[in-house]
C-alpha positions in Angstrom: 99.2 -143.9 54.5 100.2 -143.2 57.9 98.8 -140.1 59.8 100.8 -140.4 62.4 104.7 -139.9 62.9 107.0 -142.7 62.7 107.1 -144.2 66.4 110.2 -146.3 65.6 112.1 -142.5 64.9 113.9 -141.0 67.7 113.6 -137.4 68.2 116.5 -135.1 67.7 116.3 -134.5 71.5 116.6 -138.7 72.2 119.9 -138.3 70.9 122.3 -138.5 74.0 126.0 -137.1 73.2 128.4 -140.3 72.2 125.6 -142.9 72.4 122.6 -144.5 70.6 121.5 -148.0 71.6 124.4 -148.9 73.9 127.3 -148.0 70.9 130.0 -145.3 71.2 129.4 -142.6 67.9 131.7 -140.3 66.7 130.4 -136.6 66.5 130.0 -136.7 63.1 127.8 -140.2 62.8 125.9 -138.0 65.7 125.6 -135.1 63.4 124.0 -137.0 60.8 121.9 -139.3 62.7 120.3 -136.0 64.2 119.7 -134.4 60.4 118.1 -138.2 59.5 115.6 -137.7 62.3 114.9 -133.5 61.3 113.8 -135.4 57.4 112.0 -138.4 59.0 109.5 -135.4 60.9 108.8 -133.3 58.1 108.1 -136.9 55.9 105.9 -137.8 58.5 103.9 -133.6 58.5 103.8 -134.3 54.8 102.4 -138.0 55.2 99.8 -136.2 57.5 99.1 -133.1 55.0 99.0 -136.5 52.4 96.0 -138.0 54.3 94.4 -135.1 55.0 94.4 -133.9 51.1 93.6 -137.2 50.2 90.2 -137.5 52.2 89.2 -134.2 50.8 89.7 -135.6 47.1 87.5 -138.5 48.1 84.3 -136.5 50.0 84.5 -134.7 46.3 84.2 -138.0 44.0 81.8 -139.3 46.4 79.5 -136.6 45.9 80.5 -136.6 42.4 79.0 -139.9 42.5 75.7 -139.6 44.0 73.4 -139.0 40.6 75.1 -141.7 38.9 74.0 -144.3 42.0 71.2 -142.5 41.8 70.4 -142.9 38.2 71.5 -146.4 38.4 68.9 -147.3 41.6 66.3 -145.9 39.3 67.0 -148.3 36.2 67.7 -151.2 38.6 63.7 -151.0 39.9 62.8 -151.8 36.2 64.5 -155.3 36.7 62.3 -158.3 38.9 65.2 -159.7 41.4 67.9 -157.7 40.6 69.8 -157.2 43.5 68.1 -160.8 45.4 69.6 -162.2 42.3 73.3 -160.1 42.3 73.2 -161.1 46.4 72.9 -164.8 45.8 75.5 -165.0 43.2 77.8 -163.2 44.9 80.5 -165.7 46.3 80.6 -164.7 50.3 77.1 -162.9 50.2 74.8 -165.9 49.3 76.8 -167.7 52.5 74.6 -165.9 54.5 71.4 -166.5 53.2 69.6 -169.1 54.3 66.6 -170.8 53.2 64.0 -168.5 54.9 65.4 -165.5 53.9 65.3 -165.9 50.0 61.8 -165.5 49.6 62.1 -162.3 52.0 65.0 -160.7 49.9 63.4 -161.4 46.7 61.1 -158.3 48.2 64.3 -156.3 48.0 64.0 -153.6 45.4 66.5 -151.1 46.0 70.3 -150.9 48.3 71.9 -148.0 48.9 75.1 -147.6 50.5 75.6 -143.5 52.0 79.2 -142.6 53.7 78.7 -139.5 56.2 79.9 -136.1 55.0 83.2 -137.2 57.3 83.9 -140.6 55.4 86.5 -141.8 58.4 83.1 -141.3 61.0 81.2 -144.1 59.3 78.4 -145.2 56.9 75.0 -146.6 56.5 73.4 -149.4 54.7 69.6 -149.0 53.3 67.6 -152.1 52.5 64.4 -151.0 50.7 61.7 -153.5 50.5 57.8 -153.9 48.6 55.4 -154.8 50.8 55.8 -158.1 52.1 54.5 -161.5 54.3 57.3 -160.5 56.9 58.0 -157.5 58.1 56.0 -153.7 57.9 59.3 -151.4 57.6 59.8 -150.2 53.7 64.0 -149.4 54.7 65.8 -151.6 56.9 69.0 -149.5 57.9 72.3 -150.1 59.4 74.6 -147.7 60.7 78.3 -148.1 61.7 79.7 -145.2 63.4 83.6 -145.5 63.5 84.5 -143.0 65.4 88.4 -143.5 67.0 87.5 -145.2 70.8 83.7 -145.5 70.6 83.2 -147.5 67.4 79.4 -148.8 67.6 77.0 -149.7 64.9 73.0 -149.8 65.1 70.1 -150.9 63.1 66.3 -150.4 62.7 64.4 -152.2 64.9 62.1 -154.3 62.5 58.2 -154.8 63.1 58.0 -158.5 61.9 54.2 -159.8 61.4 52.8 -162.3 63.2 55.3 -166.1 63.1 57.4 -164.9 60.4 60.2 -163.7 62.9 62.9 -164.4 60.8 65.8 -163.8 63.4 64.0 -166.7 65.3 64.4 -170.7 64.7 61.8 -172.5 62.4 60.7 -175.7 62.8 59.8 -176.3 59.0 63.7 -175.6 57.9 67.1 -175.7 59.5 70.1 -173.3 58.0 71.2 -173.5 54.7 74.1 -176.3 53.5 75.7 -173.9 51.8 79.3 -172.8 53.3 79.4 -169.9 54.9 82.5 -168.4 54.3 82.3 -165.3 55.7 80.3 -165.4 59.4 78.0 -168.6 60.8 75.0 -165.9 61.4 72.2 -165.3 58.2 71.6 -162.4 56.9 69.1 -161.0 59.5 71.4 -162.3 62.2 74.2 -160.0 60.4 71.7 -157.1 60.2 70.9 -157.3 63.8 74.1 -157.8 65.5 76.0 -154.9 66.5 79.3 -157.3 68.4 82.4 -155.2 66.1 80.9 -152.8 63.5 85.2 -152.1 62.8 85.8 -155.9 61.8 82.5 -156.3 60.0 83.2 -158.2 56.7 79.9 -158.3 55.7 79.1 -154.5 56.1 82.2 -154.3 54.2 81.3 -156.4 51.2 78.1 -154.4 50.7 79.7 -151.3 50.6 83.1 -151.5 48.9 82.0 -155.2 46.7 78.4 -155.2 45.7 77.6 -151.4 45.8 80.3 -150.9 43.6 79.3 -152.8 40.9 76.4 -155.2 41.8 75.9 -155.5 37.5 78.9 -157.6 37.7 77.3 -160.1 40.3 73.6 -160.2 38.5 75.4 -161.2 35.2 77.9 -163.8 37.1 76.5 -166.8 35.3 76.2 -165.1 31.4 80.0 -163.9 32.2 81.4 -167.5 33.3 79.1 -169.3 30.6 80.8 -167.1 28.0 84.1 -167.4 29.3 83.7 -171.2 29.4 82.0 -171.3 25.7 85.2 -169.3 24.3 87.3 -171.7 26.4 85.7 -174.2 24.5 85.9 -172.6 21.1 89.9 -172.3 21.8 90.3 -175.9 23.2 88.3 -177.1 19.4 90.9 -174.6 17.5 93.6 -176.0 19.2 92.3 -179.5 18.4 91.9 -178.8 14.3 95.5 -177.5 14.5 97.3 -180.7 16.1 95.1 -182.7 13.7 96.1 -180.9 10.7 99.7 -180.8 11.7 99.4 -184.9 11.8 98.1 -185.4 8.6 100.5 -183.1 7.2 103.3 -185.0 8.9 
């Protein structure tokens, strides 16, 4: 919803006696042209009052929120690979993966996505990893700052241990084959680059796709090998029925 008046509206004062775009008016199409323009402003105050009410309404959910993520991030640690596994079947995540990084996510324990107290300013990302062969940092973070005219994002710098640079090329392995359909950079690449924090699609899967319900990506496969076993089951019923109606013919 907009915030912002209409900039295609004139204002009352725009109105010139006997003329709008180049055609003669009569007073009273003048009349009512002006009273169009006094409702278009106090659409576009309420519009305004609209947003303003409606950011407050979501800074109270998103608080109402927290202990459930929280509670949630707590049961999720109980499961080996949950969110390495909900990454790699997601459908544009696992596109930036490659074949390094696996065994360095599978170190992954815990995400958590945090919007500032102002949710238009920005968000951050936390990556919480075991200990692992790669890197010493236990929370990988990046920040976007969105801020109108000095959008920027930034990210922890990471301590990586000795030849396991993961940012850099190897020798022993080339990128994935799988298509990337999102960004040609890998996860790490993503994580470090800091070109358009406002266009990031990545960033923006994390926090409004796989935050929101990563449950539904760890279970992808059980959901489409049920779905295709009751495809299945209906295809057979369907079957019996054409057969019977033949023999009853």
């Amino acid at each position: 919803m907009s915030s912002e008046p209409s900039k295609k509206m004139k204002t009352v004062s725009t109105f010139t006696e006997g003329s709008v775009g180049g055609s003669d008016l009569d007073a009273a199409t003048q009349r009512n042209l002006e009273a169009i323009d006094v409702c278009q402003i106090e659409i576009d105050n309420l519009n305004v009052k609209a947003s303003e009410e409606i950011l407050e309404i979501e800074q109270k959910f998103n608080q109402l929120r927290k202990p459930y993520f929280k509670k949630r991030s707590e049961i999720i640690k109980s499961i080996n690979n949950f969110w390495f596994t909900a990454i790699m079947n997601h459908p544009d995540l696992c596109s930036i993966v490659d074949e390094r990084e696996e065994e360095c996510l599978q170190f992954l324990n815990r995400i958590e996505v945090e919007e500032f107290e102002d949710i238009k300013s920005g968000y951050q990302i936390d990556f919480h990893f075991d200990e692992n062969p790669f890197f010493e940092n236990a929370v990988l973070t990046k920040e976007f700052h969105l801020e109108p005219g000095s959008p920027k994002s930034q990210s922890t710098l990471i301590k990586w241990k000795d030849n396991n640079d993961l940012t850099k090329p190897s020798d022993k392995t080339g990128k994935s084959s799988r298509k990337r359909k999102l960004e040609t950079k890998s996860f790490f690449g993503w994580f470090t680059d800091h070109v358009d924090p406002v266009s990031d699609d990545i960033a923006e899967v994390f926090k409004d796709d796989l935050w929101q319900n990563p449950l539904h990506f760890y279970l992808v496969p059980d959901i489409e090998e049920a779905n295709g076993a009751e495809n299945e089951e209906d295809s057979d019923l369907s079957g019996d029925e054409e057969t019977q109606e033949t023999e009853e013919q």
